[in-house]
C-alpha distance (Angstrom), angle and dihedral (degrees) to the residues before:
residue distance angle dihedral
X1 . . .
X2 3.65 . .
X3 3.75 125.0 .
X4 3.97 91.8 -110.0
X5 3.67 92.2 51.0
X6 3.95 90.8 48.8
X7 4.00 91.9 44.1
X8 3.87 89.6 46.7
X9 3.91 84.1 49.1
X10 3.77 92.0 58.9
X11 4.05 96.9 42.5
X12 4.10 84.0 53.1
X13 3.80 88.3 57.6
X14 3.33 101.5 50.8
X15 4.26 94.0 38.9
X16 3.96 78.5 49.2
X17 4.22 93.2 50.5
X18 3.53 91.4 42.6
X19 3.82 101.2 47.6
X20 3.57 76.5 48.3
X21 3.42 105.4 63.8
X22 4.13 95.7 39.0
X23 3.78 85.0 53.5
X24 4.20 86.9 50.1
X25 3.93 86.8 46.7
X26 4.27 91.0 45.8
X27 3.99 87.3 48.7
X28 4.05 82.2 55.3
X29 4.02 89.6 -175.4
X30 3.61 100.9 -160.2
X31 4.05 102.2 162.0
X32 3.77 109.7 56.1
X33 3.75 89.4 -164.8
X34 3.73 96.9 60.4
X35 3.60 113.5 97.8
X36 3.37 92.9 -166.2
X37 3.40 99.9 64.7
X38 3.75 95.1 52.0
X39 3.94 81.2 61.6
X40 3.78 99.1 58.6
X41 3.38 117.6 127.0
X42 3.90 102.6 -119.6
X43 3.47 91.5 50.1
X44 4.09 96.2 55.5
X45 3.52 85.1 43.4
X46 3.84 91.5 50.5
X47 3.85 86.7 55.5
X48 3.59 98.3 46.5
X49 3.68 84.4 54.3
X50 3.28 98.3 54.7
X51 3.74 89.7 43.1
X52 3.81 89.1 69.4
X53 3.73 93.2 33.7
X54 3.99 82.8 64.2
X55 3.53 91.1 51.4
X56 3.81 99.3 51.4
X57 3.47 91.4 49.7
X58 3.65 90.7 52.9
X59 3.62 83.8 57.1
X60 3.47 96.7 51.4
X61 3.46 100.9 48.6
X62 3.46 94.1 66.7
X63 3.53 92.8 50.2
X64 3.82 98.6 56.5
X65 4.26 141.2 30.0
X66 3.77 104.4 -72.3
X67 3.79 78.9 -127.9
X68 3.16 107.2 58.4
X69 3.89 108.6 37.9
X70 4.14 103.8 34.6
X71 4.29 83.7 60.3
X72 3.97 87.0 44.6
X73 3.45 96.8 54.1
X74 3.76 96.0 38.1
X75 3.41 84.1 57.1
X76 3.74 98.1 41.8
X77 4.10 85.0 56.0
X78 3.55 90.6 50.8
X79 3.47 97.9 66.1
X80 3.40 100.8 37.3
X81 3.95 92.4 59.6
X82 3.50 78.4 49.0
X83 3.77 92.8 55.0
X84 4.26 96.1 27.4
X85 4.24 85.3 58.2
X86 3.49 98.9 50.8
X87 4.10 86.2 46.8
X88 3.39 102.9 43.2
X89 3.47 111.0 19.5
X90 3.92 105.7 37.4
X91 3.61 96.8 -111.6
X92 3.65 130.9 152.4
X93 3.91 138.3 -127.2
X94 3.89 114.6 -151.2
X95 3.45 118.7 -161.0
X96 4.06 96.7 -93.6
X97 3.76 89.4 58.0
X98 4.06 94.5 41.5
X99 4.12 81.4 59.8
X100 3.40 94.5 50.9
X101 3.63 96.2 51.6
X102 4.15 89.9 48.5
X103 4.19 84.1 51.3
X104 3.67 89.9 49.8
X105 3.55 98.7 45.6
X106 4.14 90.5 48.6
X107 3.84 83.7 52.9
X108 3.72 92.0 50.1
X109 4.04 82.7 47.7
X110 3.41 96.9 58.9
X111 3.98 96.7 37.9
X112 3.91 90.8 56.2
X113 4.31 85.6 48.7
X114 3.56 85.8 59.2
X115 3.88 89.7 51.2
C-alpha cells in the first residue's frame, strides 16, 4: 500500500474518532435507564463511527512503529475535538488551551519527520 493510501488511512481514523465523540456529546445521554435514548440516532451513528475508526487504526498500526503513529494520532484527535467543539458545539478555546494545541501540533510535526 502506498504511503498516501496509508496516511489517508490514518486522517480517516481520527476524522472517524472525532465525529465520533461530537456525535456521543450531541446524543447527550443523560438517563442511563432510558432505552430510548440509547436508540438515538447520533449516538448509533457515533458507534458505527467508531466501529470503522477501530478498524482503520488496526490498519495502521501495522503499517507504522507502534511508537510513533498511536501518539500521532492521539494527538491528531486531540486537536481536532479541540477544533470540532468550537465548530459544532459553540465552545470556546482560551488562550491556555490554544497553546496546548500549537505544542501538540509541533509534537505531531516532529513525530511525522521521524516517519
Amino acid at each position: 500500500m502506498s504511503t498516501l493510501m496509508t496516511w489517508a488511512l490514518v486522517a480517516a481514523a481520527v476524522l472517524c474518532n472525532g465525529a465520533a465523540q461530537i456525535l456521543i456529546k450531541r446524543a447527550a445521554v443523560t438517563d442511563a435507564l432510558n432505552l430510548q435514548s440509547w436508540l438515538s440516532v447520533p449516538l448509533l451513528v457515533a458507534v458505527a463511527l467508531y466501529g470503522l475508526s477501530f478498524g482503520l487504526t488496526a490498519l495502521v498500526f501495522a503499517r507504522f512503529p507502534l511508537s510513533l503513529i498511536s501518539p500521532l494520532m492521539a494527538g491528531a484527535i486531540f486537536v481536532l475535538i479541540s477544533l470540532f467543539s468550537v465548530a459544532f458545539l459553540g465552545e470556546t478555546l482560551g488562550a491556555s488551551r490554544i497553546a496546548g494545541m500549537v505544542c501538540v501540533v509541533l509534537g505531531i510535526a516532529l513525530l511525522a519527520r521521524s516517519a
